[in-house]
C-alpha positions in Angstrom: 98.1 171.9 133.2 96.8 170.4 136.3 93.0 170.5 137.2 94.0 172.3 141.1 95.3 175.2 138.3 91.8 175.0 136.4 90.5 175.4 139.7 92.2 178.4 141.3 91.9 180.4 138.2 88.2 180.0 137.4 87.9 180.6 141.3 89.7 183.8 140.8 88.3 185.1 137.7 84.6 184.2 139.5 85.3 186.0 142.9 86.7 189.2 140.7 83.3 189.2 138.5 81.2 189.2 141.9 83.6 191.6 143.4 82.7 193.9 140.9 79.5 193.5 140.5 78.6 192.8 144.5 80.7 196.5 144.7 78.4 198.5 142.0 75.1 196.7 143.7 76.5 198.2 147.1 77.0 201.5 145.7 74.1 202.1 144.0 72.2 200.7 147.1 73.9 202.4 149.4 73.6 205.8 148.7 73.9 208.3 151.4 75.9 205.8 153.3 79.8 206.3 154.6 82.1 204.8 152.4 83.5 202.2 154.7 79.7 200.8 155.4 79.9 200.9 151.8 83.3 198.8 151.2 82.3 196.4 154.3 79.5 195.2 152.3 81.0 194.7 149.2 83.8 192.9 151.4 81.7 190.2 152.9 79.6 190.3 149.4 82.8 189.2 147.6 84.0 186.7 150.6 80.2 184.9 150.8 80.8 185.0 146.9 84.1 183.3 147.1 83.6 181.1 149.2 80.7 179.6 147.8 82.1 179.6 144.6 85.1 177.7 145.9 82.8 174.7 147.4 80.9 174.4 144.3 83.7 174.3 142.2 85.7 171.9 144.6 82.6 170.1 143.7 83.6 169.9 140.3 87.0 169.7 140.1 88.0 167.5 143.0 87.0 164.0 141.5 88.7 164.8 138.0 91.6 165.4 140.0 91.0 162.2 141.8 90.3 160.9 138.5 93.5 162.4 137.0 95.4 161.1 139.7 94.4 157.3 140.1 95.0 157.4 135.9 98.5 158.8 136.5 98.4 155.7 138.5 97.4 153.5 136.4 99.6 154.5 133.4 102.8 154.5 135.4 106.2 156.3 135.2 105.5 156.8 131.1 107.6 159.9 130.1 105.1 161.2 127.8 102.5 161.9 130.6 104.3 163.7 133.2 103.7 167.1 131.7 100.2 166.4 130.7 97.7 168.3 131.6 95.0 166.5 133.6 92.2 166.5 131.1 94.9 165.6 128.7 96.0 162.8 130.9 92.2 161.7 130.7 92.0 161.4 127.3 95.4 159.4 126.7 94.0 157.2 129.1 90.5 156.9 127.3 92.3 156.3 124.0 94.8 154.0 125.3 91.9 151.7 126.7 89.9 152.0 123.9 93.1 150.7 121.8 93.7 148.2 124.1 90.3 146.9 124.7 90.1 146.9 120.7 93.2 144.6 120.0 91.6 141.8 123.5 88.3 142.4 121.4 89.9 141.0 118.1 92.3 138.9 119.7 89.0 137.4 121.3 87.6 137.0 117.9 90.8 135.1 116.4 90.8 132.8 119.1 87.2 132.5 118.5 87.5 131.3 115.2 90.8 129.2 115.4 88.9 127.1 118.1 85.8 126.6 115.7 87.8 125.5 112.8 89.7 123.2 115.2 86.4 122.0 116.1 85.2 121.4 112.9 88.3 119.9 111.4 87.9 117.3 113.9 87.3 114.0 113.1 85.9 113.5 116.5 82.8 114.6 117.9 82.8 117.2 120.5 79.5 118.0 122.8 79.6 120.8 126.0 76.4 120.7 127.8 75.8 123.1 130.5 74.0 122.4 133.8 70.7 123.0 132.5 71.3 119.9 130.3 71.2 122.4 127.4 73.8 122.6 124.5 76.6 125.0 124.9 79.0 123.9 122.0 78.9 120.9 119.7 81.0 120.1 116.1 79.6 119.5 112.6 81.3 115.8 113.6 79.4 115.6 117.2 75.9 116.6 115.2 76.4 114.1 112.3 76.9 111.1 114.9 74.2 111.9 117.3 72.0 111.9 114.6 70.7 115.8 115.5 67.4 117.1 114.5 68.6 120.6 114.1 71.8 122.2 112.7 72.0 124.9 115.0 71.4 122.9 118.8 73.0 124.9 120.9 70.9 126.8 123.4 68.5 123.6 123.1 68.1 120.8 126.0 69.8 117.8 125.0 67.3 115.4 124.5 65.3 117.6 122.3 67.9 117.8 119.3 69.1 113.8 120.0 67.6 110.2 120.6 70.7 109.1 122.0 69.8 108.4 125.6 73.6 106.9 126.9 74.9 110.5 126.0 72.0 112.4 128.7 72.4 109.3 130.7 76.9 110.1 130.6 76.4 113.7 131.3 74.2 113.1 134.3 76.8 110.7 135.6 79.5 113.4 135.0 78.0 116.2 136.4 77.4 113.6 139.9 81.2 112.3 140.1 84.8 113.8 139.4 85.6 111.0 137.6 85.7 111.2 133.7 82.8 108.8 132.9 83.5 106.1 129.5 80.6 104.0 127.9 80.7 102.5 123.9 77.2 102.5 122.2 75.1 101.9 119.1 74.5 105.3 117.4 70.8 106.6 116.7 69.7 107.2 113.2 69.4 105.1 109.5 73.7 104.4 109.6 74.5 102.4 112.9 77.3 103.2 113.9 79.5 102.3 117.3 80.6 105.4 119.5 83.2 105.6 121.9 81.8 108.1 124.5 84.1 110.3 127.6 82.3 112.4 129.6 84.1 115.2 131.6 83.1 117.4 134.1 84.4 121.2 133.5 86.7 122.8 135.7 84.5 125.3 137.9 82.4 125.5 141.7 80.0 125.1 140.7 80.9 123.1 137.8 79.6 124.8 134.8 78.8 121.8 132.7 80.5 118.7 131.3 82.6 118.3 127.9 81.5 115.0 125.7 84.3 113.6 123.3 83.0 111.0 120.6 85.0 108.5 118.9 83.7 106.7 116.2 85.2 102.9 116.6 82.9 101.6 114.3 85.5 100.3 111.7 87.9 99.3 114.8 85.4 96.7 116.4 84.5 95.2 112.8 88.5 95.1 112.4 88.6 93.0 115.9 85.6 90.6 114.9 87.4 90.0 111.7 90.7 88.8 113.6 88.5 87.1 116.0 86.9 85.1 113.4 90.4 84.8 111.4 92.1 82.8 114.0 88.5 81.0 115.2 88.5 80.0 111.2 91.9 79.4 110.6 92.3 77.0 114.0 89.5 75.1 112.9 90.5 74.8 109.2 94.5 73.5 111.0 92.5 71.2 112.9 91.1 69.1 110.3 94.7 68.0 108.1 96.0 67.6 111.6 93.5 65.5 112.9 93.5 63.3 110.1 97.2 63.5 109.1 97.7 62.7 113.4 95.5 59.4 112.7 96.7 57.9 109.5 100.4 58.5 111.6 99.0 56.6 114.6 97.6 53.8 112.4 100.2 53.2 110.7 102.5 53.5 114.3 100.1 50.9 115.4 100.9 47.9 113.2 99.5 49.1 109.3 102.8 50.4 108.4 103.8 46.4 107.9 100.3 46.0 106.0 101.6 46.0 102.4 97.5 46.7 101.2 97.3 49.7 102.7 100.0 51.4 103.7 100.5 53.1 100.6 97.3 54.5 101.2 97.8 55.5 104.5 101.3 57.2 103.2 98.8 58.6 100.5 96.4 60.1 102.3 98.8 62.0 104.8 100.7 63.3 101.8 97.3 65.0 100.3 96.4 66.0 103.9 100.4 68.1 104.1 99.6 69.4 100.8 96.1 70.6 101.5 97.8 71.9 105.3 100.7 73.6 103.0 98.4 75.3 100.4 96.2 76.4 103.4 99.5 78.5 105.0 100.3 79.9 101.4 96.5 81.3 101.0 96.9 82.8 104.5 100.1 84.2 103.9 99.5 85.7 100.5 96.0 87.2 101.7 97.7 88.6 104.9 100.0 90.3 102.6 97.8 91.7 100.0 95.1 92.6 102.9 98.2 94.7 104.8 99.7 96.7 101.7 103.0 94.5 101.9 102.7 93.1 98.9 104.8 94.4 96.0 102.8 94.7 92.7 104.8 95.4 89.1 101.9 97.3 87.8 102.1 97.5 84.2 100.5 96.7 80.7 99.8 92.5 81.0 99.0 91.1 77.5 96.0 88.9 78.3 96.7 86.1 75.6 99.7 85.4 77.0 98.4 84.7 80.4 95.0 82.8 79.2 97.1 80.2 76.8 99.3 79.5 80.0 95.8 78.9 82.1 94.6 76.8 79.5 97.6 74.6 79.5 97.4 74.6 83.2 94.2 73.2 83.6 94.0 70.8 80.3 94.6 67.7 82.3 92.0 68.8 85.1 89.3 69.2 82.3 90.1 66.3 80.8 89.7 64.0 83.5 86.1 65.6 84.5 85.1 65.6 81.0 85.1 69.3 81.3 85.1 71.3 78.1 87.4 74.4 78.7 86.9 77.4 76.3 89.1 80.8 75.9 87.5 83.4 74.4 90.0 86.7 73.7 88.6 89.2 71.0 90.9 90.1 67.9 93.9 91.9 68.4 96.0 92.9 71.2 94.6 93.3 75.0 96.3 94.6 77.4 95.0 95.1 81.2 97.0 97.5 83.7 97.9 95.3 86.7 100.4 92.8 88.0 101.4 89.7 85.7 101.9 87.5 88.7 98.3 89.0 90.2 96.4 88.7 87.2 97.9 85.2 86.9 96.4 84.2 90.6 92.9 85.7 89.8 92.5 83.5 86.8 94.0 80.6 88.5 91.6 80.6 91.5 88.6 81.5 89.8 89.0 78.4 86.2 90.0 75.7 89.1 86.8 76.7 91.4 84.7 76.5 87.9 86.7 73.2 87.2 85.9 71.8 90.4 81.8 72.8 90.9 81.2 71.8 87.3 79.9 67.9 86.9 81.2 66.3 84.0 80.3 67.2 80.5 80.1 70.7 81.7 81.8 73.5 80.0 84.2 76.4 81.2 84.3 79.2 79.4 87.2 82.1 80.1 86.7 85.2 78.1 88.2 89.1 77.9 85.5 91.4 77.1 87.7 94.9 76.1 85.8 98.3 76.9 87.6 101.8 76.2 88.5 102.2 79.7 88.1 98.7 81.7 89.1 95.2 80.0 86.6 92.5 81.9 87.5 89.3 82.5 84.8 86.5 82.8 84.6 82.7 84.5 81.6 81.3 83.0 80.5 77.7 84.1 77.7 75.0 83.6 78.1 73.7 87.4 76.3 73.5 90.7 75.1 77.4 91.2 75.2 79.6 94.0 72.1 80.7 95.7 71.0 84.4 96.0 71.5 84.5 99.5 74.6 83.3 99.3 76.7 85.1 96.8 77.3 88.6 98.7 79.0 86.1 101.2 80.9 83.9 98.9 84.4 86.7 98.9 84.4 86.2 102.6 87.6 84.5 104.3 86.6 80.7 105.0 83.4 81.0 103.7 82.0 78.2 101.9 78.6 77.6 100.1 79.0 73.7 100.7 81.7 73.2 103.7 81.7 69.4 103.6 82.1 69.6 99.5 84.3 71.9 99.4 87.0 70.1 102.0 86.4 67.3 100.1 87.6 69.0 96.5 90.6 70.2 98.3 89.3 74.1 99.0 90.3 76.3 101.2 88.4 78.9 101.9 90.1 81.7 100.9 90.5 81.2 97.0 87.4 83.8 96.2 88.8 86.5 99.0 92.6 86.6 97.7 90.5 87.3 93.9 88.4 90.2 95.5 91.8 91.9 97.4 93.8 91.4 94.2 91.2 92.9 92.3 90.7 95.8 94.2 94.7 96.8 94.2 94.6 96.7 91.1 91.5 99.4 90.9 89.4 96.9 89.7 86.2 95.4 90.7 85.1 91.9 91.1 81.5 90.6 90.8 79.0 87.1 90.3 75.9 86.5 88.7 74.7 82.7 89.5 71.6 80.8 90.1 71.2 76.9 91.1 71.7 74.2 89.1 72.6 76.6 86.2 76.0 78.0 86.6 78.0 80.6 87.9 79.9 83.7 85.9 82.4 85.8 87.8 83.6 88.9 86.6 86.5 90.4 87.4 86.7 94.6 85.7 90.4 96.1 85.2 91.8 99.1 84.0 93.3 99.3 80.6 95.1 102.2 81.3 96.7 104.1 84.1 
């Protein structure tokens, strides 16, 4: 039923009430009077009645009606509110919009959360920073590398919950150009770290603040100073064979090759200078491969007595001739380590010839297998040179040598101790030294037994 219906009837029903009740005043007032002075005043009583009654409720009634009307409007050519009464097209309405403002409330709410746990399942940090330079947004990743004072920052000016003064100085930069603004700095805090910063301004007039990405490159730059120093390292350590393997060819180009005293020893020298240039390329090669995961491992159960009688026949002669005592130690019964054959092979091999070589005569190598329930360890012991404190959490470094101009001279290369550590370390092992000067080194080298 339409409110105009509402209308008319209540209008009626009211001017019938004062009708009769404006008619029994009049009588009863009028007493003595003629009848028609009697009916003309209940006549105007009843149109004065009416009529104001109609304004008042016109009053009323017209803006529902408006009301009804504009939500006809709004709801459209639906079938199921064309024979609604107004008040009932009202309250369809009401319930419609709450349903529909519920569902955009929760919608609101899942978007909500699916943006915070995109946020914090980032590995990069993420800052927003309003125009009052105080925190709108910021990730458990963006907190952690700014170092922040407080777990819940946001509402708080920047430099209040961070000591980082390139990310206040980015988001001032921001907020003054269009331009996405890019700087790389040191991170605040105990763990320094190096952070990739972008500044962008949010889309807006007037711009409502600026988004902050971090990247944490930390691991990248000390990837690119390694590669710098690899081929700084590995030019220089080509340089020296060539150099000299260049100027025994030109002496002997220049008239010794017809010297029957010492061209031999020319011939000599450039063959020990290709062999040192040839086991150089191997050790980079193999290192390369181990370092990148392209090396293919058999890992199984190695019997360690096999492999330490074929290193003590390998370096016999070399002990020999230094008046080295070499020693294998295995305890009773059968040990097994979990690695590769070839691997295990290469550890051993680099670690007896460094003891071999650092060890002045009448020294003594000892090799030994010390078993454990879970971890077999395998031990270098010498009586030779030493390695200073200071120097041993260098010595598994690429090219790095203790004594450079010694360790040419033996034949070294730089990169025996480093292929040990990798090798190790695929294998789930550990590697470690204990040394001091002038008394001897042990290294250690801790494998699995088991898988």
């Amino acid at each position: 039923m339409r409110l105009s219906n509402y209308y008319w009837r209540l209008l009626g029903l009211q001017s019938a009430l004062v009708a009769a009740v404006t008619a029994v005043v009049i009588a009863l007032a009028s007493t003595g009077q003629p009848p028609w002075t009697q009916w003309t005043a209940a006549g105007a009583g009843v149109v004065a009645s009416a009529v104001a009654m109609w304004f008042s409720l016109r009053q009323i009634f017209m803006p529902l009606e408006e009301l009804s009307r504009e939500a006809r409007q709004v709801a459209g050519s639906n079938g199921d509110l064309d024979d609604a009464d107004d008040l009932g097209v009202l309250a369809t309405i009401l319930n419609r919009m709450q349903r529909d403002l519920s569902q955009r409330v929760g919608q609101a709410q899942e978007n909500s959360q699916r943006l915070q746990t995109v946020l914090e399942s980032m590995i990069e940090g993420v800052l927003a920073v309003g125009t009052d330079q105080q925190i709108l947004l910021a990730n458990d990743a963006g907190r952690a590398m700014l170092d922040f004072t407080t777990p819940q920052p946001v509402g708080k000016p920047l430099l209040a919950v961070t000591r980082a003064r390139p990310v206040y100085e980015a988001v001032l930069e921001a907020f003054a150009q269009s331009a996405p603004v890019e700087k790389e700095f040191q991170s605040p805090g105990s763990s320094r770290k190096t952070l990739s910063l972008r500044a962008t301004r949010l889309p807006g007039d007037p711009c409502p603040g600026v988004m902050v990405v971090l990247h944490d490159v930390t691991e990248l730059r000390r990837l690119e100073n390694l590669r710098r120093e690899l081929v700084a390292n590995v030019s220089h350590e080509l340089k020296t064979p060539l150099a000299a393997i260049k100027a025994y060819a030109e002496t002997l180009r220049m008239g010794a090759v017809n010297d029957p005293t010492h061209n031999l020893a020319f011939v000599q020298r450039i063959e020990e200078q290709t062999e040192r240039l040839h086991q150089l390329i191997l050790d980079i090669l193999q290192i390369a491969r181990v370092e990148s995961g392209q090396e293919t491992f058999e890992i199984g159960d190695v019997r360690l007595l096999d492999v330490f009688e074929d290193c003590a026949a390998q370096f016999a002669g070399a002990a020999a001739a230094r008046q080295i005592v070499l020693h294998m130690e295995l305890p009773p019964g059968e040990l097994t380590a979990r690695c590769d054959e070839e691997g295990i092979r290469t550890i051993l091999t680099n670690l007896v010839d460094n003891a071999i070589k650092y060890t002045p005569p009448q020294g003594r190598v000892t090799v030994r297998a010390i078993a454990d329930e879970p971890t077999v360890t395998i031990e270098v012991q010498d009586t030779g040179i030493g390695i200073a404190e200071k120097e041993q959490a260098r010595i598994f470094e690429r090219f790095y040598r203790v004594d450079k101009a010694r360790s040419r001279e033996l034949g070294g290369t730089g990169l025996g101790l480093s292929i040990v550590k990798h090798l190790a370390q695929s294998f789930g092992g550990t590697v470690g030294v204990a040394s001091a000067l002038k008394k001897g080194s042990t290294f250690r080298v801790t494998l699995p037994r088991r898988s």
